[in-house]
C-alpha positions in Angstrom: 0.0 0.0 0.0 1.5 3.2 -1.2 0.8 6.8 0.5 0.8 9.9 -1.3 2.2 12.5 1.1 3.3 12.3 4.2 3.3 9.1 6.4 0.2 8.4 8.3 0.7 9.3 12.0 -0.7 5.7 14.5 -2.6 4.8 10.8 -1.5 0.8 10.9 -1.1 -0.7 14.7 -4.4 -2.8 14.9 -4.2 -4.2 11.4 -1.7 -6.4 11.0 -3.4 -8.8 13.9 -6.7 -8.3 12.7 -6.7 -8.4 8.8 -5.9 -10.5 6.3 -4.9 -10.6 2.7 -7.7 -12.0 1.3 -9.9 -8.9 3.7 -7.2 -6.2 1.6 -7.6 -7.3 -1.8 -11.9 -7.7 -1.4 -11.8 -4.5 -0.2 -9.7 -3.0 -3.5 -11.8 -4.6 -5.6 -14.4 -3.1 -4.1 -13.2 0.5 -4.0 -12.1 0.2 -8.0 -15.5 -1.1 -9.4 -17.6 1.9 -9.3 -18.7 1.6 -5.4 -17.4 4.1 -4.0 -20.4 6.4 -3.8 -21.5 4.1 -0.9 -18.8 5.4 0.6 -19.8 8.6 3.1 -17.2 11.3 4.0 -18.3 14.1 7.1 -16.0 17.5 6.3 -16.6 19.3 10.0 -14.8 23.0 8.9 -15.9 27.1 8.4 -13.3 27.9 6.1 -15.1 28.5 2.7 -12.0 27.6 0.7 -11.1 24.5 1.8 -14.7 23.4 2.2 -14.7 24.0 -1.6 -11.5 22.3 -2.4 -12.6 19.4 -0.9 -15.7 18.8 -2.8 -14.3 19.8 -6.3 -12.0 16.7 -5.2 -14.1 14.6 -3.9 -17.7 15.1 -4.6 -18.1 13.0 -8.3 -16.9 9.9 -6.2 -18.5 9.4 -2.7 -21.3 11.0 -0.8 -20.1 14.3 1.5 -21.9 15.5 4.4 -20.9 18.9 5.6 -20.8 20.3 8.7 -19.8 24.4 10.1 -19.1 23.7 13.7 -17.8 20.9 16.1 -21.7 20.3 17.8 -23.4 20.1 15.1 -20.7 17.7 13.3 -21.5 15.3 16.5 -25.0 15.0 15.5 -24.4 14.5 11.5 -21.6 11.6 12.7 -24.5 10.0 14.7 -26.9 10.3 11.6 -24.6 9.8 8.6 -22.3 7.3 10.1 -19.6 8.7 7.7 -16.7 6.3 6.7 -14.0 9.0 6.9 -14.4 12.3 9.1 -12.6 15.6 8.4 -11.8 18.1 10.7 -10.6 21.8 10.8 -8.8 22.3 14.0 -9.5 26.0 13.9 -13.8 24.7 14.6 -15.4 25.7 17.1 -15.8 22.8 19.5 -13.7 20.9 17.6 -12.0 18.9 21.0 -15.8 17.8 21.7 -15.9 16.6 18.2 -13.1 14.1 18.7 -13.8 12.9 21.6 -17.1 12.3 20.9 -16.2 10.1 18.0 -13.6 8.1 20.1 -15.6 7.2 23.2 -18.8 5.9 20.5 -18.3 2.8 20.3 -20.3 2.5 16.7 -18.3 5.2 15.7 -14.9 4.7 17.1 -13.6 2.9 14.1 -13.9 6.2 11.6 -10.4 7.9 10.9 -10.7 11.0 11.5 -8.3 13.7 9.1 -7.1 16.7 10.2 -7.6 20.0 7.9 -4.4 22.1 8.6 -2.8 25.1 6.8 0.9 25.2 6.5 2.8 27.3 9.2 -0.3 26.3 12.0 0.1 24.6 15.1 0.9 20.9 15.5 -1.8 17.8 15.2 -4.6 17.8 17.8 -4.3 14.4 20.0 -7.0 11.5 18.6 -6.4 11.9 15.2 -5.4 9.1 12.7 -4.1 11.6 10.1 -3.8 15.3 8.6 -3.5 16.9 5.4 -1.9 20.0 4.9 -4.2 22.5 2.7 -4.2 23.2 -0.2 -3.7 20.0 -1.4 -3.7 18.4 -5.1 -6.9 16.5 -5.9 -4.9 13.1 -6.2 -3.3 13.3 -2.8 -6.9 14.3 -1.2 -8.3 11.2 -3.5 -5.5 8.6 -2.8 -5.9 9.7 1.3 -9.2 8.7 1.1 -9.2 5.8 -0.2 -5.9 4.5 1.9 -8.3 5.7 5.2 -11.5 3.7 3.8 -9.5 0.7 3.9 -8.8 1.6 7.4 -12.3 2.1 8.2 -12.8 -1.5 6.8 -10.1 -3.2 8.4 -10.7 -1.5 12.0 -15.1 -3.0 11.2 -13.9 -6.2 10.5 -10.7 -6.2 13.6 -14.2 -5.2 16.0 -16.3 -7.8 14.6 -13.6 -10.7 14.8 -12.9 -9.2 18.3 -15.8 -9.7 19.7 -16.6 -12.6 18.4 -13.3 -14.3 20.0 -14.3 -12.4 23.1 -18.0 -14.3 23.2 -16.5 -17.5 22.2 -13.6 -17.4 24.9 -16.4 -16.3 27.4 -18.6 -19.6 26.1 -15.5 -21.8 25.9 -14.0 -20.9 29.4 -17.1 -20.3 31.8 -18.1 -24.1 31.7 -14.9 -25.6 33.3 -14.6 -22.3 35.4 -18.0 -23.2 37.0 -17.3 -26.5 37.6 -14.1 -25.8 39.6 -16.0 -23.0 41.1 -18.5 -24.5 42.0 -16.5 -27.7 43.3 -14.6 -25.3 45.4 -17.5 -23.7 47.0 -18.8 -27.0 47.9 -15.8 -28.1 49.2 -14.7 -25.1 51.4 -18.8 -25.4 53.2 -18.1 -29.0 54.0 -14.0 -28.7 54.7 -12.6 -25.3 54.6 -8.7 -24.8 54.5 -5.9 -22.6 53.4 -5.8 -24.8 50.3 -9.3 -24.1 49.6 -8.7 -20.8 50.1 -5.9 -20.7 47.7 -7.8 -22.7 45.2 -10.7 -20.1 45.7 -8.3 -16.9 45.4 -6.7 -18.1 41.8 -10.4 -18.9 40.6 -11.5 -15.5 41.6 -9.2 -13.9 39.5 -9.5 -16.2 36.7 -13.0 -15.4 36.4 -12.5 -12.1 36.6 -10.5 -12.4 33.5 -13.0 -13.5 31.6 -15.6 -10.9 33.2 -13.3 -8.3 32.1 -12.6 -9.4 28.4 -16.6 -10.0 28.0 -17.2 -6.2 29.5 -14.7 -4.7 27.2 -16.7 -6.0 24.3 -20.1 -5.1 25.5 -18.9 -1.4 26.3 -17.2 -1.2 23.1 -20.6 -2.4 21.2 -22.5 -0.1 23.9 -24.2 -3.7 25.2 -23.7 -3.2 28.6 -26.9 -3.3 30.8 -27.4 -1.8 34.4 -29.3 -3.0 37.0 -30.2 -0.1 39.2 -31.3 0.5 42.9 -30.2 3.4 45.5 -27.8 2.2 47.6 -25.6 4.1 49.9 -22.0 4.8 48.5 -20.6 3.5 51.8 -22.2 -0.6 51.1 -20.4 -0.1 47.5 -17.4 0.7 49.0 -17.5 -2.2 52.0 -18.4 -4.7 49.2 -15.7 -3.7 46.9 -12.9 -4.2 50.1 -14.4 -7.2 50.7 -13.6 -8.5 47.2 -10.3 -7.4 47.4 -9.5 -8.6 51.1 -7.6 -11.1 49.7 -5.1 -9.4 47.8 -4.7 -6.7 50.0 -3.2 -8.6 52.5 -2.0 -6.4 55.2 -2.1 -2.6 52.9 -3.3 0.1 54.8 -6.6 1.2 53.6 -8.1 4.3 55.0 -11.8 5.0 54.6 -13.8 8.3 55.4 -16.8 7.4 53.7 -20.1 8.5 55.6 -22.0 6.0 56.6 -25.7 7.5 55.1 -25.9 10.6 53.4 -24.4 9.5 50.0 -27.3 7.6 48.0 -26.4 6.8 44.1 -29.0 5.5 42.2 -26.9 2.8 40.9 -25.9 -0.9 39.9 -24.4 -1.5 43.0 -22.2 -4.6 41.5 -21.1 -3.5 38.5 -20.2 0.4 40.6 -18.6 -1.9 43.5 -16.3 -3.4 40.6 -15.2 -0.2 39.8 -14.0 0.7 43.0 -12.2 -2.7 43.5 -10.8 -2.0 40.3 -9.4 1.5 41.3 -8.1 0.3 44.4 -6.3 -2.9 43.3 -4.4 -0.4 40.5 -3.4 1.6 43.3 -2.1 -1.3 45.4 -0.4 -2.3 42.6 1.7 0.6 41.9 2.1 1.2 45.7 5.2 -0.9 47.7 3.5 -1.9 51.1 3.6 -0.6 53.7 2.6 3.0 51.1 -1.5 2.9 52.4 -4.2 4.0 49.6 -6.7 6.4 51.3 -10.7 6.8 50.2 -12.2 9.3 50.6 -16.0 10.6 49.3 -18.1 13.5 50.2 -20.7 15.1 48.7 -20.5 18.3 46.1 -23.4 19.6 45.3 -25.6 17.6 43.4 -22.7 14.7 42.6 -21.1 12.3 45.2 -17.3 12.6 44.9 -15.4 9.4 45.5 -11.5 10.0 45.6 -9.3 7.1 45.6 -5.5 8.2 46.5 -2.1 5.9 46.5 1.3 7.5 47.1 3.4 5.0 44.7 5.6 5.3 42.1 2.8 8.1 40.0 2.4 8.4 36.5 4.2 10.5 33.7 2.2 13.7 32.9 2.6 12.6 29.1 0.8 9.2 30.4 -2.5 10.9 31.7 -4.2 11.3 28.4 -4.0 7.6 27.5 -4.8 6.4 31.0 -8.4 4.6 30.1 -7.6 2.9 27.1 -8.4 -0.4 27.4 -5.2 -3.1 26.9 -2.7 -0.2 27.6 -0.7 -0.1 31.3 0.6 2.6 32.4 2.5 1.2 35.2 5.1 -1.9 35.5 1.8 -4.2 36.0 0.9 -7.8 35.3 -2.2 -6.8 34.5 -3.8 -6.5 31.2 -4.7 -2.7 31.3 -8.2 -3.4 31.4 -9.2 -2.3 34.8 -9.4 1.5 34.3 -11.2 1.3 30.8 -14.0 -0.7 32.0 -14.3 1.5 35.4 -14.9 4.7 33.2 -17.2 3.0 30.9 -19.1 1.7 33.5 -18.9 5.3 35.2 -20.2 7.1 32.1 -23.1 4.6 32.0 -24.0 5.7 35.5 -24.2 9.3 34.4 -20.7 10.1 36.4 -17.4 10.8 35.6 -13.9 9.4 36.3 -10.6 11.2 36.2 -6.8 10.1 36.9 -3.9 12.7 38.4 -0.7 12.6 39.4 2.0 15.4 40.0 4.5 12.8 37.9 6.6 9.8 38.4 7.0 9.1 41.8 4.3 11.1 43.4 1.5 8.6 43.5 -1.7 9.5 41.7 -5.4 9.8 42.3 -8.8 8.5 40.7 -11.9 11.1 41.5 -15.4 9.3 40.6 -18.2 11.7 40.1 -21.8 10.4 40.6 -25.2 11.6 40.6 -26.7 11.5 44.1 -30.5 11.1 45.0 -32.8 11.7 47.4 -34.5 8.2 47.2 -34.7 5.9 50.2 -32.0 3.1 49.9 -32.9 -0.3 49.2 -32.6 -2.9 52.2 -30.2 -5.6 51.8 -32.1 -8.9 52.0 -29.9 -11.5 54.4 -29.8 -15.2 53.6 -32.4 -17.3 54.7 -32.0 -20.4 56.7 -32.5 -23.3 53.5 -35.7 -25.2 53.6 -36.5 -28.3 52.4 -36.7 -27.7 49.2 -36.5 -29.9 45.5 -34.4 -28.9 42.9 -34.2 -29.8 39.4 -30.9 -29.2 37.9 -30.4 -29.4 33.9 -27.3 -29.0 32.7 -25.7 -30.7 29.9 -21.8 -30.2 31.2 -21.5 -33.1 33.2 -18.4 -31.6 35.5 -20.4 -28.4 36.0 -23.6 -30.8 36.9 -22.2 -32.7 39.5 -19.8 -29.4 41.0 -23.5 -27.6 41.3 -25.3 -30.9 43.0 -22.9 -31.4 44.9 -22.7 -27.6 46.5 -26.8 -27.4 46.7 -26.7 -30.7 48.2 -24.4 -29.3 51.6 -26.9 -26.7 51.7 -29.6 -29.4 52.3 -31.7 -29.4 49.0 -32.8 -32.6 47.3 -31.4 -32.4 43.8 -31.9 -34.0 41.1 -30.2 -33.7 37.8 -30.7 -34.4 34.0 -28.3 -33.4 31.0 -31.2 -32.7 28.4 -34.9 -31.6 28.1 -36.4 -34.9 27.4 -34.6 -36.5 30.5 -35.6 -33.7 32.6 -39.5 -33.9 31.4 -39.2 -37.5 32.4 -37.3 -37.1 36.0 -40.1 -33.7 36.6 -42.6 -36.4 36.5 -42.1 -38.3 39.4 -39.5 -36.1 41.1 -41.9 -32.8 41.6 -39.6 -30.0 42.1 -40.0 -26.8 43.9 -37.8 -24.9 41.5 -36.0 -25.8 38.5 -32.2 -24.5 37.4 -32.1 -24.5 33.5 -29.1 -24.0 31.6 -30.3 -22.5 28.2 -27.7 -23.9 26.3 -29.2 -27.2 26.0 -28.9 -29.8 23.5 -32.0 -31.5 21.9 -33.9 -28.3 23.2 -33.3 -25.3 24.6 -33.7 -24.1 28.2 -36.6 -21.5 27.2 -38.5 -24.5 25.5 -38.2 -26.9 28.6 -39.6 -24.7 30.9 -42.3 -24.2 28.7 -43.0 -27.7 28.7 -42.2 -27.7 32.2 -44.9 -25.7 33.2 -47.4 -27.5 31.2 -46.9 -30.8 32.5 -45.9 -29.9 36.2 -47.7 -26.7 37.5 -48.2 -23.4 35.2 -46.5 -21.6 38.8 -43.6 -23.8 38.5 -40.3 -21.1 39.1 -37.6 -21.4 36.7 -33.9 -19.8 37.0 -31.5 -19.7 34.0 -28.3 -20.3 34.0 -25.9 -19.5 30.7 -22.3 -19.6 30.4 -23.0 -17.7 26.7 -24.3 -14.7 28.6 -25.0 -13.1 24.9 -27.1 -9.8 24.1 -31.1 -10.0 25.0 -30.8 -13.4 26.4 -31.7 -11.9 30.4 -34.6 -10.2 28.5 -35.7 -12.8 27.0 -35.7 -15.0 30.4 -37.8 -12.5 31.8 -40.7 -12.2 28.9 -40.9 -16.0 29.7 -41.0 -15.6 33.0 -37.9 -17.1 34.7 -37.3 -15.8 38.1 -33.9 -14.7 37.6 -30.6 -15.3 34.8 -27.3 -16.4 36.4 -24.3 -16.0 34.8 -21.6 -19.5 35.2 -19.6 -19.3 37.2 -23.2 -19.6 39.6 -22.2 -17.8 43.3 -24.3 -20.6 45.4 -25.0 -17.6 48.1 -27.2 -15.9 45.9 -28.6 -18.7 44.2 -29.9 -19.7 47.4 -31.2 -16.0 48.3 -33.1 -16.9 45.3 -34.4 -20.0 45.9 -35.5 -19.4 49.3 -37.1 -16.0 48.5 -39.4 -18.0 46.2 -43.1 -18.8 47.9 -43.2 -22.9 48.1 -46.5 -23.2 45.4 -46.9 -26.9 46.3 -47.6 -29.1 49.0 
């Protein structure tokens, strides 16, 4: 691929992974057989001249959307989808522009070209490339068309991405629930340090997978919320808790009131963030170096600071601090902690920021959160387990017996089948309270059974899912057909008993 011009600033790094040949020559073939008026072009600048040079270039070939100012280029991009977005960096608003494109994740894939005049100020940060007007019609023509196939490439790298991403999820959530699972069952009956151990290195594994699954559901905006008021303090006590492990013996100060700072919120998906915060900071942090939290509240927001005094980050560094797969900081991690916290953060209708005075000075994460005046929800406590009958279906053997076997130390009769026609027959003379479904089933699927279910045992009969796929709509879905609840694998037996033994007993 030849460039007319000068080099492309960042214009290659995510293709050689993610495209092939076969992907680069389609996609020429394409571009030279007439198609290129598909192809749609956004030209965000004021300046009359260049506006004009850019459409006696450009205009007989593709379709060109024009916008005067930085706001209202936002709102074309969101209509036009454009394939190739130029910007003047003398527009108004044009900062907003960029940023706007770069943290939508249907639009984060357009390159986006920026309109300079020679002798002006240096390239603004976010940009793939810039072009220096006036410019010949063959260099503006042959820069187009070397960004559409950048635009292509960086569609099909985000489809083949998350694809991977759902089929890792699929692929490692079954044996990860059976271990789980195992563990869990294990550590009731005989708890040790080698339970303990076992638990800790599952924990994080799962949390891997978590992780990689949420960066592709924020990147596809696919993330959904599941929102109550809860006091800012509980989200904080849970996050600690997760991390207990791995803090070891870290000073952790907290001045967090008690009541007084109510989010309306997802208090899991918020309680991630914080644990993600505050195992960066004890990362980059040498005990005995404490991490202090703090949060008051600021008006209409709660602010949450998180503090660490360890070895800081470069002021150069800051910009680039939530991109996802990027560390910062000598970590083992895979730089996915921060990027999910802020997308998470932003879906809340708050705001996250990272400072430090430099290297060596420690740094700080401030989270900004709308607060409300709502009552907070009680926490429900676990029940004592009744005597209760449990239908498990689940066509993973391992994961089977790991779940049977951790129900069973609560005290439930269980009784397990690997398909729906085996669970139909076993329902009959078995007569269970409550039946766990995974959806994934072979034969037929975990919707259809409890169908079937239903009309054979009792139309009442309560029905949770259970999916290691975890794919778009399916928790919807569950609830239009009336399951009580949808559980992820690995399955947290604590709160699939809060669920079971919130459920009314419909039979004698």
């Amino acid at each position: 691929m030849k460039l007319v011009g000068r080099a492309v600033p960042r214009l290659y790094p995510e293709i050689g992974a993610a495209a092939t040949v076969a992907q680069m020559v389609a996609f020429r073939q394409i571009t030279c057989c007439g198609c290129r008026m598909e192809s749609r072009l956004l030209v965000a600048t004021g300046d009359d001249d260049v506006r004009a040079a850019l459409l006696r270039a450009l205009e007989n070939d593709f379709s060109i959307e024009i916008a005067g100012e930085g706001h209202i280029a936002i709102s074309v991009a969101a209509d036009a989808r454009p394939d190739v977005l130029f910007v003047d960096q003398r527009l108004p608003a044009v900062r907003e522009l960029i940023d706007a494109i770069r943290s939508n994740p249907e639009a984060r894939h357009i390159p986006v070209v920026q309109l300079v005049s020679r002798g002006e100020p240096g390239v603004v940060d976010g940009i793939d490339d810039f072009l220096v007007m006036p410019a010949e019609p063959t260099e503006i023509i042959a820069r187009v068309r070397t960004l559409l196939e950048l635009s292509h490439l960086r569609r099909a790298a985000y489809r083949g991405t998350n694809a991977f991403l759902g089929m890792i999820g699929h692929e490692l959530r079954n044996p990860l629930s059976a271990l789980a699972t195992a563990l869990q069952a294990l550590s009731l009956r005989a708890p040790s340090r080698e339970t303990e151990l076992m638990t800790r290195a599952t924990s994080r594994l799962t949390k891997l997978v978590d992780d990689l699954l949420d960066v592709s559901r924020l990147s596809r905006g696919m993330m959904k919320l599941e929102t109550r008021v809860v006091e800012l303090a509980h989200v904080v006590d849970h996050a600690l808790e997760v991390l207990s492990s791995e803090l070891g013996d870290r000073s952790v100060s907290v001045r967090v009131p008690r009541v007084g700072l109510r989010v309306e919120a997802d208090p899991e998906r918020l309680a991630r963030v914080v644990a993600n915060v505050v195992q960066n900071a004890a990362q980059h942090s040498t005990a005995p170096a404490g991490i202090a939290i703090e949060a008051e509240r600021h008006g209409e927001r709660v602010r949450l600071r998180i503090q660490d005094f360890g070895e800081g980050i470069a002021t150069e560094d800051l910009a680039s601090a939530f991109d996802a797969l990027r560390t910062l900081r000598t970590s083992n991690g895979l730089g996915m902690g921060l990027a999910i916290a802020r997308g998470i953060i932003e879906l809340h209708g708050g705001t996250i920021q990272l400072s430090s005075a430099g290297k060596g000075q420690g740094a700080e994460c401030t989270l900004e959160l709308p607060t409300t005046n709502r009552s907070a929800a009680i926490e429900s406590v676990v029940p004592t387990p009744r005597n209760r009958r449990l239908l498990l279906v689940e066509d993973n053997d391992d994961a089977a017996r790991a779940l049977r076997l951790a129900l069973e130390q609560l005290g439930y009769s269980v009784a397990l089948a690997h398909d729906g026609p085996v669970a139909l027959a076993i329902a009959d003379a078995f007569q269970p309270d409550v039946v766990l479904l995974d959806l994934g089933l072979p034969v037929m699927d975990g919707w259809e059974l409890a169908k079937r279910l239903r009309e054979k045992i009792a139309r009442e009969l309560p029905c949770v899912a259970v999916t290691a796929f975890d794919q778009d709509g399916d928790k919807q879905r569950s609830i239009e057909m009336g399951f009580v609840d949808h559980l992820v694998k690995p399955i947290d037996v604590v709160r699939l008993q809060r669920i079971v033994e919130s459920l009314p007993k419909t039979r004698s």
